[in-house]
Steps between C-alpha positions, in 0.01 A plus 500: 500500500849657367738225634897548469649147444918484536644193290192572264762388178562127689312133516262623755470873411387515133265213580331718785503855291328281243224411813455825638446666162267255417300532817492867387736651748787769388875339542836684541759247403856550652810279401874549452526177304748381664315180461215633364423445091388808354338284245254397791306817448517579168136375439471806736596726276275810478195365732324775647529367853829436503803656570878407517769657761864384478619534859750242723246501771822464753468902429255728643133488295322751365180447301281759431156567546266241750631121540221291673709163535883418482593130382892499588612175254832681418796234592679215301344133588708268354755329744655337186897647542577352141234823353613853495141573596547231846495696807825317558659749258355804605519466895474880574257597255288224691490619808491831424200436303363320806606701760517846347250465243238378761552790723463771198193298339331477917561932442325506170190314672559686799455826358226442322331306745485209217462122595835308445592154378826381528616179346669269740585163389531111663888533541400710783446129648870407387562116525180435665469251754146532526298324203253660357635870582188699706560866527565452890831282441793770573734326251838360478757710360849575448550867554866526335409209219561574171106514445446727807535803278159410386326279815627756737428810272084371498530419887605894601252634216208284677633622854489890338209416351340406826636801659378746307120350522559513902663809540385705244168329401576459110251221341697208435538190391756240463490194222773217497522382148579114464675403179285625219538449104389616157517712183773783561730318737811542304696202332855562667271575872703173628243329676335171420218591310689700187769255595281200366336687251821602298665195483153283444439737200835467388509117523765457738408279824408663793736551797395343797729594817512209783237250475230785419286388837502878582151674505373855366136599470493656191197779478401619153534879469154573387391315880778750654341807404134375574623471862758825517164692294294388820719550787525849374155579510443325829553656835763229599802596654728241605670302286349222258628182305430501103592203337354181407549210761516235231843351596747390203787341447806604274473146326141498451502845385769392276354216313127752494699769281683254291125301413381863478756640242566147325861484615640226375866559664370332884643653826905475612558525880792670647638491820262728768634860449273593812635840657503594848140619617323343148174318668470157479178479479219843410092498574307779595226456739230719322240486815497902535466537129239272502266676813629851460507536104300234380776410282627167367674397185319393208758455244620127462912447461394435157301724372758756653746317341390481139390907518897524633648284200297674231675869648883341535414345140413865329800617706776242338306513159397176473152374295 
């Protein structure tokens, strides 16, 4: 296949360019690097299947020649407002990229009569109040919260999404990402995972907010694309959970990175910073993934961990 993925210099994007390419396909990359890192693709450089367009996919797209699939992963992720690369901090760009950028990437596949993937995410389920999260829960969401920009920007995309496979028949398919780590998240991305990392390898103690009794399932990335890879070779068309149901605390998670890095410095707590519409509690129920994909994670917290610590160590230059 020739397969257009937007946000192809980001977390998620280089990792599945790397995928594809090895799987033999042909990828068009597309970022604005907005919060993209060029340095992402760099590797990149030269291969014979690859090719690199700087667009703001909020624009109208153009690529030349055949495109068999569209991935649309173009939009900032972080909800951290204390990074320049939080979606916080660049509110319009979000939902243009959501909003916008889905309905000129649903064109692209449209026109070509390509099979589309669009990355949705689990803050489509807002503050959940159903536990584990199944794709049929509707969600519970602010729609003029601060992290609307982002939650409500993934719930239109889905509903265009949906729309154009109904009214116009264009192969899609829809994957909500649960919180997902490893090499190439950036240092300053604000959430907990580089969070812990920096100050662990810089021996300072860890900052726990609240009691740390709040949950994430944290999904290695190499587990992500496995299940993104097979959704987009399936025929599957509504949406599907990836993420690994292995619930975790901030504490415990906490006390694993310091054992894992040998921080000495322990944890501090501070009082619960917990914004308006940040869950409580996050677990995917993987069920679909499971029957429709075949697809589980295999990656222990761990092992993801210790691949994660050896990139954010090359990245602060520490031996």
């Amino acid at each position: 296949m020739r397969v257009l993925i937007t946000g192809a210099a980001g977390f998620l994007g280089s990792h599945l360019c790397d995928r594809l390419l090895a799987e033999g396909h042909e990828v068009v990359g597309m970022d604005n690097f907005i919060t993209g890192n060029p340095q992402n693709l760099a590797h990149l450089s030269g291969h014979p299947n690859f090719s690199f367009i700087r667009h703001d996919v909020s624009d109208y797209i153009f690529v030349p020649g055949k495109v068999d699939a569209v991935m649309h992963f173009a939009s900032p992720a972080s909800p951290n407002k204390n990074s320049p690369r939080g979606y916080v901090n660049l509110p319009i760009q979000t939902m243009k990229a959501g909003a916008l950028g889905t309905h000129n990437t649903l064109g692209v596949a449209y026109a070509n009569n390509a099979r589309y993937l669009l990355a949705s995410t689990s803050e489509i389920y807002g503050d959940p109040l159903e536990h584990p999260q199944k794709e049929s829960y509707w969600g519970h969401v602010n729609p003029i919260g601060e992290r609307s920009v982002y939650d409500e920007a993934k719930r239109f995309a889905e509903a265009l999404t949906m729309a154009y496979h109904r009214f116009h028949g264009v192969n899609t398919a829809i994957v909500r990402i649960f919180n997902t780590y490893g090499p190439r998240m950036h240092i300053d991305d604000g959430r907990v995972v580089p969070n812990f990392l920096k100050q662990a390898l810089s021996k300072k103690p860890l900052t726990v907010y609240g009691d740390g009794s709040q949950t994430r399932s944290f999904c290695y990335v190499d587990d992500l694309i496995e299940g993104i890879y097979r959704l987009l070779i399936s025929d599957e068309h509504d949406p599907v959970n990836i993420g690994n149901p292995v619930e975790t605390s901030i504490l415990e998670f906490a006390e694993i990175i310091n054992a894992l890095t040998g921080n000495p410095a322990g944890i501090v707590f501070r009082p619960n910073l917990r914004g308006e519409g940040d869950p409580q509690r996050r677990q995917p129920d993987i069920s679909r993934a499971q029957s429709v994909l075949g697809w589980e994670p295999k990656v222990s917290l761990e092992e993801g961990l210790r691949h994660t610590i050896a990139y954010f160590k090359e990245q602060l230059g520490i031996t």
